[in-house]
PDB file of N, CA, C and O in Angstrom:
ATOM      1  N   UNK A   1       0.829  -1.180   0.000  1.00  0.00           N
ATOM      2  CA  UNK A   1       0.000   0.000   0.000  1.00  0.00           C
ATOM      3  C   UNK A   1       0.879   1.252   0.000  1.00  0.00           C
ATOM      4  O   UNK A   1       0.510   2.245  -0.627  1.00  0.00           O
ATOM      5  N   UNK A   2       2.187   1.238   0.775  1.00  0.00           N
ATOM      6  CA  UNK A   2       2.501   2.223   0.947  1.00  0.00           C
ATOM      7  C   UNK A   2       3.034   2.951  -0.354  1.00  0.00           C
ATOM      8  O   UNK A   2       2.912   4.166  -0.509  1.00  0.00           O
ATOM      9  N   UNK A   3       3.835   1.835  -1.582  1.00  0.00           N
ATOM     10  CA  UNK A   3       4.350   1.905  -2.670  1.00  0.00           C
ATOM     11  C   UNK A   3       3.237   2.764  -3.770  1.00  0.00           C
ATOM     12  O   UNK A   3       3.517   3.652  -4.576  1.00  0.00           O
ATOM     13  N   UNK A   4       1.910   2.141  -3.467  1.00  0.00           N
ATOM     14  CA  UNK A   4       1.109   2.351  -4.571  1.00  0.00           C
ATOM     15  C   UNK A   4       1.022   4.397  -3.824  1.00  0.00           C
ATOM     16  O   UNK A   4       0.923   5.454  -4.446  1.00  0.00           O
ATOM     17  N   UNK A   5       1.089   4.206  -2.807  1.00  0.00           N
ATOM     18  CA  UNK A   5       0.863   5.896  -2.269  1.00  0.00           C
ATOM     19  C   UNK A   5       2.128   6.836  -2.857  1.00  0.00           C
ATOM     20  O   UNK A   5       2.101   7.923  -3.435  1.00  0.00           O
ATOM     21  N   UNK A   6       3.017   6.146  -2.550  1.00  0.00           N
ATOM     22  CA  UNK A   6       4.281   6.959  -3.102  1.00  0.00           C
ATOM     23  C   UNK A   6       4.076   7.121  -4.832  1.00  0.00           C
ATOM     24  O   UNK A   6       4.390   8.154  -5.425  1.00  0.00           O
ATOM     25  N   UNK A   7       3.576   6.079  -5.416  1.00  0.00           N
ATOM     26  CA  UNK A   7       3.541   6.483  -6.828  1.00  0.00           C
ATOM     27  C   UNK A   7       2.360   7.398  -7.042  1.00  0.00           C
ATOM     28  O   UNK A   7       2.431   8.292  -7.885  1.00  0.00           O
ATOM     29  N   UNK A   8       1.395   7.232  -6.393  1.00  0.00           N
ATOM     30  CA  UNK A   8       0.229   8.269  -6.698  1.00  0.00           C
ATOM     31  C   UNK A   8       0.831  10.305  -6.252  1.00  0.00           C
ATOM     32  O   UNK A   8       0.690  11.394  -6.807  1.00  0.00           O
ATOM     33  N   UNK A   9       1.552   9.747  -4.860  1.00  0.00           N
ATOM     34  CA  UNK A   9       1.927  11.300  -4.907  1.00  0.00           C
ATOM     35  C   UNK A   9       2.987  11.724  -6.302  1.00  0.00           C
ATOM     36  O   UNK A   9       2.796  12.640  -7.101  1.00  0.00           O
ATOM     37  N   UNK A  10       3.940  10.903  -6.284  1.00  0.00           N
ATOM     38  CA  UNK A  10       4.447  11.005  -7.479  1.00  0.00           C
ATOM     39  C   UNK A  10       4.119  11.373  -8.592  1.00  0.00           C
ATOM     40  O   UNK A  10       4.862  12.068  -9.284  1.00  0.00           O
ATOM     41  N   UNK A  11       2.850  10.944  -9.003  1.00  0.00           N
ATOM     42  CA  UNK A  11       2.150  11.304  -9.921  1.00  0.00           C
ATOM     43  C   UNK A  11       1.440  12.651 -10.017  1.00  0.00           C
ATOM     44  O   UNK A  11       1.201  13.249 -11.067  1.00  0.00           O
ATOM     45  N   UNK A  12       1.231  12.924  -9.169  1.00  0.00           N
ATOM     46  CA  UNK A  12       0.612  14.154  -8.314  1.00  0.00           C
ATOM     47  C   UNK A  12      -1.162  13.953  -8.173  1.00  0.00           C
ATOM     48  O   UNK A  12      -1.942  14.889  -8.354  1.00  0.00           O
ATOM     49  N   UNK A  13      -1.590  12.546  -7.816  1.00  0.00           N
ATOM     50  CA  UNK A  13      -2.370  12.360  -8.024  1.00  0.00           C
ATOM     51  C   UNK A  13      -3.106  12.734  -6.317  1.00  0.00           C
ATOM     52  O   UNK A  13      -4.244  13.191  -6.211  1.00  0.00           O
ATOM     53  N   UNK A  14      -2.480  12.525  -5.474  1.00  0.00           N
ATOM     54  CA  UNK A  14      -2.657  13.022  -4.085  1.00  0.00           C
ATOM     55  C   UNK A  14      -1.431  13.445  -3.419  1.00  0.00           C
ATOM     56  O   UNK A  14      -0.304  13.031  -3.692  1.00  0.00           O
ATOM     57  N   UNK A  15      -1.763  14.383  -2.440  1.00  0.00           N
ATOM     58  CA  UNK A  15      -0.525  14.741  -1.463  1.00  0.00           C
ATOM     59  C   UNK A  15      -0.992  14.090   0.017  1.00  0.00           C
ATOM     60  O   UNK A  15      -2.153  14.052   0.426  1.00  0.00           O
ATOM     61  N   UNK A  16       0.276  13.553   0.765  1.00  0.00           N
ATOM     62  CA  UNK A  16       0.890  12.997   1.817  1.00  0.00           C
ATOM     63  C   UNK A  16       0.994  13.924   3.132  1.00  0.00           C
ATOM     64  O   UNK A  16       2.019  14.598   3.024  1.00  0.00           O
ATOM     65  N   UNK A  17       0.528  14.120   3.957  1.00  0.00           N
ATOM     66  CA  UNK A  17       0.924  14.936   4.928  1.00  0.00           C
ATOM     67  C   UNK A  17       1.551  14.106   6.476  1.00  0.00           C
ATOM     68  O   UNK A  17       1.118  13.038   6.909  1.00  0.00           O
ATOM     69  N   UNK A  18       2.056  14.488   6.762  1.00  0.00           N
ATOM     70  CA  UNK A  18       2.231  13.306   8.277  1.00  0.00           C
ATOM     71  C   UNK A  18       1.277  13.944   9.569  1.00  0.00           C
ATOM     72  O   UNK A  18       1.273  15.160   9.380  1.00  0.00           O
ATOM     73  N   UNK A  19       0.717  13.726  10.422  1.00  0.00           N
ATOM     74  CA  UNK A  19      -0.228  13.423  11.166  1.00  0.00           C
ATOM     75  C   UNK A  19       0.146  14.475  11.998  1.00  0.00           C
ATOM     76  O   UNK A  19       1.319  14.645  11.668  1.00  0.00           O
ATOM     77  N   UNK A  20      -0.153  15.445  13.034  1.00  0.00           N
ATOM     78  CA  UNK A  20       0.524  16.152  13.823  1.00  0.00           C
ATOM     79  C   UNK A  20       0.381  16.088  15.318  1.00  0.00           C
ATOM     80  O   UNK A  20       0.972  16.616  16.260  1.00  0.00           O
ATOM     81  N   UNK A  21      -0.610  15.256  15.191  1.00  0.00           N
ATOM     82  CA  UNK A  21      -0.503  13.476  16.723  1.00  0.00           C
ATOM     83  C   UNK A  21      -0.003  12.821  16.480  1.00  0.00           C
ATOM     84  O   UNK A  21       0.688  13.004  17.482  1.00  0.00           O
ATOM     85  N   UNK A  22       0.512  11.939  15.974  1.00  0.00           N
ATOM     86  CA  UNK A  22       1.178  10.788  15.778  1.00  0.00           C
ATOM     87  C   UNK A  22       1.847  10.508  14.395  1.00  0.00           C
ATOM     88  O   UNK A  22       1.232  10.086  13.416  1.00  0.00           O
ATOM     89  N   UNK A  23       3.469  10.857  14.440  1.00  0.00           N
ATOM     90  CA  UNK A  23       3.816  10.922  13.346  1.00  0.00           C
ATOM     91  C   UNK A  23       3.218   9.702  12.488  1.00  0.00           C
ATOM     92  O   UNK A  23       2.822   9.950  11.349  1.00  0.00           O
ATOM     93  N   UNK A  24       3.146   8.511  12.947  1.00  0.00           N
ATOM     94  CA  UNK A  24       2.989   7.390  12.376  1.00  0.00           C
ATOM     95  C   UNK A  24       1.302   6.976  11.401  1.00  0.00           C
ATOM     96  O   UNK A  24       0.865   5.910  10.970  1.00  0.00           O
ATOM     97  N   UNK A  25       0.849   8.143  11.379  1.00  0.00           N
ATOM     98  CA  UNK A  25      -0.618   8.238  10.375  1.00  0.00           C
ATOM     99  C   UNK A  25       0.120   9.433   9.276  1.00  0.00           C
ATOM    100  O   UNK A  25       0.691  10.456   9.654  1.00  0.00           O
ATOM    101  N   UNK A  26      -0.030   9.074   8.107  1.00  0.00           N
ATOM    102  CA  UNK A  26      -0.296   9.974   7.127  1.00  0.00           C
ATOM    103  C   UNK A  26      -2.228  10.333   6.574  1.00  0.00           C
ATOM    104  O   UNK A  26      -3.209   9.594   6.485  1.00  0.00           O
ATOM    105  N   UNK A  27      -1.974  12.045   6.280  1.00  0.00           N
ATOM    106  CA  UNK A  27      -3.217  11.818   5.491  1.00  0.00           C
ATOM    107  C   UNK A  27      -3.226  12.336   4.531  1.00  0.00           C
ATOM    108  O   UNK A  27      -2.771  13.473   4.402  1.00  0.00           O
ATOM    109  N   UNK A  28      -3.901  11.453   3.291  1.00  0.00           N
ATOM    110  CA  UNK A  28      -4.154  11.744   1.917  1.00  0.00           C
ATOM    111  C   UNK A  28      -5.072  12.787   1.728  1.00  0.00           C
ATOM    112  O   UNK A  28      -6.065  12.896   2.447  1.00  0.00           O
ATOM    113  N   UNK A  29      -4.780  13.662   0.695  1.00  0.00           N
ATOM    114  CA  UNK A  29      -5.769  14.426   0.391  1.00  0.00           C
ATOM    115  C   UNK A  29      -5.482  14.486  -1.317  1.00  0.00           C
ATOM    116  O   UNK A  29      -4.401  14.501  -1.904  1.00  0.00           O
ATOM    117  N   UNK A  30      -7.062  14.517  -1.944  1.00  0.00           N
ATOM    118  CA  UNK A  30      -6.535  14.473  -3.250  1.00  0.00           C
ATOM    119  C   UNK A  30      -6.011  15.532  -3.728  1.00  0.00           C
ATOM    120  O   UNK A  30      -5.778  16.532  -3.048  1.00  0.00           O
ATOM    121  N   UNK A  31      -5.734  15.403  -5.148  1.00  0.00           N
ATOM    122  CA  UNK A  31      -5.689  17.001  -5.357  1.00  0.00           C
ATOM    123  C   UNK A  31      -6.442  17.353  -6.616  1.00  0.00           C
ATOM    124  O   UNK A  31      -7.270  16.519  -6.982  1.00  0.00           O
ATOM    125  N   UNK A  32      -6.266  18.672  -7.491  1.00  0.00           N
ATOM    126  CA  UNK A  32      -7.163  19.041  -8.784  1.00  0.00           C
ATOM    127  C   UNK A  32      -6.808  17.905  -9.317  1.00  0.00           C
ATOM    128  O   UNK A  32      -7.803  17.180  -9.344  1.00  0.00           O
ATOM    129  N   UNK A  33      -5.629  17.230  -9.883  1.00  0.00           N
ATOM    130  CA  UNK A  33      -5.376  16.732 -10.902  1.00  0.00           C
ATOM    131  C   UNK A  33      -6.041  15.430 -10.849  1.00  0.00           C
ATOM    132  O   UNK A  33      -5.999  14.693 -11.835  1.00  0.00           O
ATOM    133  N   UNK A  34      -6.787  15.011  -9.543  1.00  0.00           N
ATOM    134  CA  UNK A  34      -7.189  13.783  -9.566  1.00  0.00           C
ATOM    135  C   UNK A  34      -8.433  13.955  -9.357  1.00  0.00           C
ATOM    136  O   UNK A  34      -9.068  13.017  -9.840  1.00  0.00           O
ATOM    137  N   UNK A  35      -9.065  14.701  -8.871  1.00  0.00           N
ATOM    138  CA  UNK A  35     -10.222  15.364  -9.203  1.00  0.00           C
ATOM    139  C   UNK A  35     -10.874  15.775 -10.449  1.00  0.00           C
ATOM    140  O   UNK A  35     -12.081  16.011 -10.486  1.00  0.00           O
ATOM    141  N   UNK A  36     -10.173  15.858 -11.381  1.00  0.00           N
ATOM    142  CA  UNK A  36     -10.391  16.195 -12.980  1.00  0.00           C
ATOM    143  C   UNK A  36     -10.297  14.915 -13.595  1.00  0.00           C
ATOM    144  O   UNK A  36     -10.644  14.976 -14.775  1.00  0.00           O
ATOM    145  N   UNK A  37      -9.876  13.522 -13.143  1.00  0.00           N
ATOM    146  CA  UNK A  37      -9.316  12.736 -13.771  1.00  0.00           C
ATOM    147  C   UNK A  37     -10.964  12.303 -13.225  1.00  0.00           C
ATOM    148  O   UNK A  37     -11.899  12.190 -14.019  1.00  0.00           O
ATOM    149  N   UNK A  38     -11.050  12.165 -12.242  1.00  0.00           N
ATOM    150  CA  UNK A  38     -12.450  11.139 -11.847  1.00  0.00           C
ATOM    151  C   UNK A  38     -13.492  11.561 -12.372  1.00  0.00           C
ATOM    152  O   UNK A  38     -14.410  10.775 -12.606  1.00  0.00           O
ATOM    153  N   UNK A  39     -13.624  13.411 -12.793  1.00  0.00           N
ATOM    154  CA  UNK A  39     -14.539  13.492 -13.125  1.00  0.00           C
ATOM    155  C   UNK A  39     -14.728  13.255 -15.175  1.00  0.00           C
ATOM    156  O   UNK A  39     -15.665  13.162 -15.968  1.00  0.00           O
ATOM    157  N   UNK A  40     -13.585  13.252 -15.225  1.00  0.00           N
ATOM    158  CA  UNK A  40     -13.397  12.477 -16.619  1.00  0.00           C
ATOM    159  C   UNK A  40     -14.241  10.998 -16.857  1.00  0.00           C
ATOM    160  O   UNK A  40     -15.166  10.689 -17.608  1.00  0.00           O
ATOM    161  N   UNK A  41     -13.440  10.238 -15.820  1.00  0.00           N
ATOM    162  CA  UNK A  41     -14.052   9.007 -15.643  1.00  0.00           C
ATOM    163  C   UNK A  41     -15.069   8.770 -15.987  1.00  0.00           C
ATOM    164  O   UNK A  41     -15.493   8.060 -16.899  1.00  0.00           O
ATOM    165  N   UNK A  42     -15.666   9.553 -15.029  1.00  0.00           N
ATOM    166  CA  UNK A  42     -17.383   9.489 -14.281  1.00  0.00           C
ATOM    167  C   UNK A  42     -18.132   9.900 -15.858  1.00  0.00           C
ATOM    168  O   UNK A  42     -19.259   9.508 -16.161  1.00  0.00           O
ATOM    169  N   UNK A  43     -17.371  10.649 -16.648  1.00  0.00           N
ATOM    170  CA  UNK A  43     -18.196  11.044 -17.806  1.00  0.00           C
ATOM    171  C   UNK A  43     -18.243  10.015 -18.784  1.00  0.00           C
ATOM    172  O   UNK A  43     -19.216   9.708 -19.472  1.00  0.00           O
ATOM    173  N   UNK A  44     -16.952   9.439 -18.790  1.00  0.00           N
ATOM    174  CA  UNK A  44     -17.159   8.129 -19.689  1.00  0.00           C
ATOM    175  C   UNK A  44     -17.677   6.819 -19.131  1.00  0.00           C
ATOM    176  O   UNK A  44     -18.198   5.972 -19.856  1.00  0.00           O
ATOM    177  N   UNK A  45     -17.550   6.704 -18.076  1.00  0.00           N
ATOM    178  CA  UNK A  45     -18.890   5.687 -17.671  1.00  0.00           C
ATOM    179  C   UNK A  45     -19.676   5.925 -18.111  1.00  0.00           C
ATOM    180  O   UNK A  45     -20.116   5.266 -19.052  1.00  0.00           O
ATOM    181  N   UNK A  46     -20.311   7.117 -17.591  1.00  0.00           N
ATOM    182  CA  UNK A  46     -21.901   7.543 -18.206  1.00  0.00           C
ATOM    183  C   UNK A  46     -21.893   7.249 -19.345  1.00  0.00           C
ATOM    184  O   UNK A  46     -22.816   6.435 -19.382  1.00  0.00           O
ATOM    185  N   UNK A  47     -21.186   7.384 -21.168  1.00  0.00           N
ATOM    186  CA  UNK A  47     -21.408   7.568 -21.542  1.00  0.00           C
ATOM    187  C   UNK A  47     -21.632   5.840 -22.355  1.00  0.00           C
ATOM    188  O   UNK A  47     -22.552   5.485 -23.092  1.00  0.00           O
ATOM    189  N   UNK A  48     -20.541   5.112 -21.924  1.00  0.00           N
ATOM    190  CA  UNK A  48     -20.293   3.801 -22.532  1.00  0.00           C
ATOM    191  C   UNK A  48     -21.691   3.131 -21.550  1.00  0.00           C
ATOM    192  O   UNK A  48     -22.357   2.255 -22.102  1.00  0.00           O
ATOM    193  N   UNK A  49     -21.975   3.442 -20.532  1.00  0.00           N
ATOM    194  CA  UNK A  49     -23.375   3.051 -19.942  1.00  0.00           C
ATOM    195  C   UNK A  49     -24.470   2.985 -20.736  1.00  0.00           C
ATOM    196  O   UNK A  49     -25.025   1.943 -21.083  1.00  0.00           O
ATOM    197  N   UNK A  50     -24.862   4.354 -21.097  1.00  0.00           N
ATOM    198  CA  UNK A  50     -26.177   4.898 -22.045  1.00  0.00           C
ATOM    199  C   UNK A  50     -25.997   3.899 -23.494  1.00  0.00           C
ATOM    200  O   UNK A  50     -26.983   3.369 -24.007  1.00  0.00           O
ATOM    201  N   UNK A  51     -24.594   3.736 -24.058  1.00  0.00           N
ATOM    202  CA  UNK A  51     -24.301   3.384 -24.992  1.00  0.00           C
ATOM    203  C   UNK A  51     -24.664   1.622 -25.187  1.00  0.00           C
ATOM    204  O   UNK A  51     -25.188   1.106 -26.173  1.00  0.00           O
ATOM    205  N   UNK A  52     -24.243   0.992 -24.033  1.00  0.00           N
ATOM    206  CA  UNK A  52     -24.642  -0.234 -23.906  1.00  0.00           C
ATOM    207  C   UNK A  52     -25.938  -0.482 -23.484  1.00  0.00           C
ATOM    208  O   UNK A  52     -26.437  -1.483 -23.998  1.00  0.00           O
ATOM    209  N   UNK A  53     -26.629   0.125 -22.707  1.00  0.00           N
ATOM    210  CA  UNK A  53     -28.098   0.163 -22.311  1.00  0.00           C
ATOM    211  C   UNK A  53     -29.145   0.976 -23.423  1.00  0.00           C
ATOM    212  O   UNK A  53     -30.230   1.530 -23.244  1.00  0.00           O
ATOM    213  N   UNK A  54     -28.429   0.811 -24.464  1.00  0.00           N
ATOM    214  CA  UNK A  54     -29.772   1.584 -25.206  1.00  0.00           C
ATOM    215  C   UNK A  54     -30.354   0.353 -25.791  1.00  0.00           C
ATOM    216  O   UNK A  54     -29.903  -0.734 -26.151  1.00  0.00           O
ATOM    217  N   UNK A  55     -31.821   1.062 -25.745  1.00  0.00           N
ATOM    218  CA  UNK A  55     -32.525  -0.475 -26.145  1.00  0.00           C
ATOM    219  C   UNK A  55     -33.320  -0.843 -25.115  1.00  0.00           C
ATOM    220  O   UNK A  55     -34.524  -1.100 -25.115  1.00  0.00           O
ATOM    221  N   UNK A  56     -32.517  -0.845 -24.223  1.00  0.00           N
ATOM    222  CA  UNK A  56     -33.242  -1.915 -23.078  1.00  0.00           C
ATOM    223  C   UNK A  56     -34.162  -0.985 -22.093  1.00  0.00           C
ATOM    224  O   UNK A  56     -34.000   0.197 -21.793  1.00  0.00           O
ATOM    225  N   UNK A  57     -34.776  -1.539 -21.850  1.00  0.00           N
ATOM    226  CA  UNK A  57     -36.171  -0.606 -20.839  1.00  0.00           C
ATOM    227  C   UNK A  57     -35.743  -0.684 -19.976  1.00  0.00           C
ATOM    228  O   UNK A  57     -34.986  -1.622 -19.727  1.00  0.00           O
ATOM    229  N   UNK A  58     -36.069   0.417 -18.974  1.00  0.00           N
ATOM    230  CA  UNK A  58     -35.632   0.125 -17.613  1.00  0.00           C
ATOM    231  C   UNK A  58     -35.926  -0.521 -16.406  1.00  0.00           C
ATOM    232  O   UNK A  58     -35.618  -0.299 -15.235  1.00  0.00           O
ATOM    233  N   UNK A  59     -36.553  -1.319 -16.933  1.00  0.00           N
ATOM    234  CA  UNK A  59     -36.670  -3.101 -15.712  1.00  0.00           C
ATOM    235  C   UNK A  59     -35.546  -4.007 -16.435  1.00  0.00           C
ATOM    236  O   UNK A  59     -34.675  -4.666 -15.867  1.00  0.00           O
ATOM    237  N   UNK A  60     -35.716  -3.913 -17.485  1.00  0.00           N
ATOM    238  CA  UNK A  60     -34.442  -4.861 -18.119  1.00  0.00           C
ATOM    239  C   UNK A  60     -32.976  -4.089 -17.594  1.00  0.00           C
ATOM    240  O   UNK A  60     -32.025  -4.833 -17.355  1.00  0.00           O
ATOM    241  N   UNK A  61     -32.858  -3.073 -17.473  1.00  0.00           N
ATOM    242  CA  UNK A  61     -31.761  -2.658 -16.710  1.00  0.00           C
ATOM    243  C   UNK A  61     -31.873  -2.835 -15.615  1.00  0.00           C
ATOM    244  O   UNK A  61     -30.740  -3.040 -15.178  1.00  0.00           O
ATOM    245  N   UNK A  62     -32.759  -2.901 -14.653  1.00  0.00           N
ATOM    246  CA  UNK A  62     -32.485  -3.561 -13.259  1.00  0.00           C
ATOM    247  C   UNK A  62     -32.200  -4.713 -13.204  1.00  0.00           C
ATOM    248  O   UNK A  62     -31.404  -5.174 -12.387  1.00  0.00           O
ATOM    249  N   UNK A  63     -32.865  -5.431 -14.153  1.00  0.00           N
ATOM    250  CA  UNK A  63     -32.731  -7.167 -14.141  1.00  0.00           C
ATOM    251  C   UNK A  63     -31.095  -7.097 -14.632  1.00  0.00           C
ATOM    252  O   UNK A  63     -30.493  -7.984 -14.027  1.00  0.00           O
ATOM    253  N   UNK A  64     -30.332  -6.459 -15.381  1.00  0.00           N
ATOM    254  CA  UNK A  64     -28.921  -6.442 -15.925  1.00  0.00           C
ATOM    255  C   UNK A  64     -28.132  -5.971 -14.577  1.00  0.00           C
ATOM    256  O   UNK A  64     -26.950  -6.311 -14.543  1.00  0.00           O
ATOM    257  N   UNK A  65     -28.493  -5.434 -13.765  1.00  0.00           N
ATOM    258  CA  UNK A  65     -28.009  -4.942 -12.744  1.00  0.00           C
ATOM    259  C   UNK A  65     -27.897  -6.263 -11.203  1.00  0.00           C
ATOM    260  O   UNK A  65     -26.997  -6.707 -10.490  1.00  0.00           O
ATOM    261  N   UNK A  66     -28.963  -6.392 -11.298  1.00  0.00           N
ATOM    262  CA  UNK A  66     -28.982  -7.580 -10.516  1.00  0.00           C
ATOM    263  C   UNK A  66     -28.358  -8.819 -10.883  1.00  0.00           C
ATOM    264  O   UNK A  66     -27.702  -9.462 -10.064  1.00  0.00           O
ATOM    265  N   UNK A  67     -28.589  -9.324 -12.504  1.00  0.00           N
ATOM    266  CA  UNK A  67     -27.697 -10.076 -12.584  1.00  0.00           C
ATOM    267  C   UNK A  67     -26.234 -10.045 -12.461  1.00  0.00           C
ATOM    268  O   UNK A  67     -25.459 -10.950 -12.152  1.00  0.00           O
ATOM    269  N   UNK A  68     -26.019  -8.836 -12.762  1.00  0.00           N
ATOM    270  CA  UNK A  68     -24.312  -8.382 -12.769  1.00  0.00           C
ATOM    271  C   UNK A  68     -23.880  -8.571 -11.087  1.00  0.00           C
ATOM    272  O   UNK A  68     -22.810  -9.079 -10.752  1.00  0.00           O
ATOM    273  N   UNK A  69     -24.694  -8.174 -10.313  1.00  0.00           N
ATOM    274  CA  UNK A  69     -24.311  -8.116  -9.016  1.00  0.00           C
ATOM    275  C   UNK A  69     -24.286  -9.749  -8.502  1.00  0.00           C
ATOM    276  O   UNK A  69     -23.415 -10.459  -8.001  1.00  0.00           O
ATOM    277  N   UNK A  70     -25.220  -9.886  -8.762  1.00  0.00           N
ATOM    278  CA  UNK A  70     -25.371 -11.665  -8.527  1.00  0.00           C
ATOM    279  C   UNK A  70     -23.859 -12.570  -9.239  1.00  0.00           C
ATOM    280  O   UNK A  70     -23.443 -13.604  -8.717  1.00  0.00           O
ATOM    281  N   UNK A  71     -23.226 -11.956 -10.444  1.00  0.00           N
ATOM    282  CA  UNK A  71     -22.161 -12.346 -10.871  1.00  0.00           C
ATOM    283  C   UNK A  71     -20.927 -12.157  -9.952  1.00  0.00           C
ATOM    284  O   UNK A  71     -20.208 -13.069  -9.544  1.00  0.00           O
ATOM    285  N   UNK A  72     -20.756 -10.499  -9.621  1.00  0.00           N
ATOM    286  CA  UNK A  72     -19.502 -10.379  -8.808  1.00  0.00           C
ATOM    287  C   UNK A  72     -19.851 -11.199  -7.509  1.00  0.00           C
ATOM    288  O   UNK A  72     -19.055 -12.112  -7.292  1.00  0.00           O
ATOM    289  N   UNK A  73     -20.876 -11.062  -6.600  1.00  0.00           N
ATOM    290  CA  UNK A  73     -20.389 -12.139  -5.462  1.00  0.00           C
ATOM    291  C   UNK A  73     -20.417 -13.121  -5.664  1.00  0.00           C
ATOM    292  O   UNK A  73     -19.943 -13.886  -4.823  1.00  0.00           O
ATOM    293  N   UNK A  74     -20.937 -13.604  -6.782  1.00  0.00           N
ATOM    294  CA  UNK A  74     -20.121 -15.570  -7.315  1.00  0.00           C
ATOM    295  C   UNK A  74     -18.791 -15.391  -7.067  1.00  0.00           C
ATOM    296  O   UNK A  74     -18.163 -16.374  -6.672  1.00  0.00           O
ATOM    297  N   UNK A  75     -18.283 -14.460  -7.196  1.00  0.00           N
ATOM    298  CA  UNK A  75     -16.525 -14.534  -7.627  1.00  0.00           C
ATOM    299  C   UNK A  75     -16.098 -13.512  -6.365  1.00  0.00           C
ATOM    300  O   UNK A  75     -15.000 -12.957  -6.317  1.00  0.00           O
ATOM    301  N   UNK A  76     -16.996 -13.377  -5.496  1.00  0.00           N
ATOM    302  CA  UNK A  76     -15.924 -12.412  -4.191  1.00  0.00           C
ATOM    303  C   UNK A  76     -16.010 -11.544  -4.342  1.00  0.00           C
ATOM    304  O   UNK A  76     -15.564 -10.993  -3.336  1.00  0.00           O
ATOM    305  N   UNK A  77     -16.491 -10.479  -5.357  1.00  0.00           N
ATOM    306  CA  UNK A  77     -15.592  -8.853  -5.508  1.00  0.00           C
ATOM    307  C   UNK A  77     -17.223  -8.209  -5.113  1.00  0.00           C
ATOM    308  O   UNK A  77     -18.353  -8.537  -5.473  1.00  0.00           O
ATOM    309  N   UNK A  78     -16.782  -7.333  -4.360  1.00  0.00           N
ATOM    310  CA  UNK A  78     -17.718  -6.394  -3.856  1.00  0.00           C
ATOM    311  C   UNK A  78     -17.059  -4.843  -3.856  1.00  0.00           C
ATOM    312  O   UNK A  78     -15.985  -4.632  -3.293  1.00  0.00           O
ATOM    313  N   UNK A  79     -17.759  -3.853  -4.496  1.00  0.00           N
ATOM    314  CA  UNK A  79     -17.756  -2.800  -4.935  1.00  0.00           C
ATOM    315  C   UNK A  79     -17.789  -2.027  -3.451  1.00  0.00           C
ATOM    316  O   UNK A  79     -17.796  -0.798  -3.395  1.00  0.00           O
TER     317      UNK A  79
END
C-alpha cells in the first residue's frame, strides 16, 4: 500500500501529509489533478453506460443490474 501511495503522490495524483498526533498516520488528500481525472471518468462511464443500455427498458436494466451483481459475489468482488 505504501508503494502504490508513493507512486500516486508522485504522480501528483494526491498529497501525503504526516499526522501532527502521531507521526505514524499519514493523510491523503486528493488534489485538482485527480479530481479532474475522476470526473473524466465518471463522464465516460456515463457515456459507454447509455451506450450499452440503449434499447433496453428500464426493468431490463435492473434485471442487468442484478444479474451483474449476482455475478460479482459468485466470484468475491464487492464494490
Amino acid at each position: 500500500m505504501t508503494e502504490m501511495i508513493k507512486r500516486l503522490e508522485k504522480k501528483g495524483f494526491v498529497t501525503c501529509t504526516t499526522s501532527t498526533i502521531d507521526r505514524r498516520y499519514k493523510k491523503l488528500s486528493c488534489t485538482k489533478r485527480s479530481r479532474n481525472l475522476y470526473l473524466e471518468l465518471a463522464q465516460a462511464d456515463e457515456a459507454i453506460t447509455k451506450t450499452l443500455c440503449a434499447g433496453l427498458s428500464a426493468e431490463e436494466q435492473a434485471e442487468l443490474i442484478r444479474f451483474t451483481d449476482c455475478m460479482l459475489d459468485n466470484i468475491g468482488y464487492h464494490l
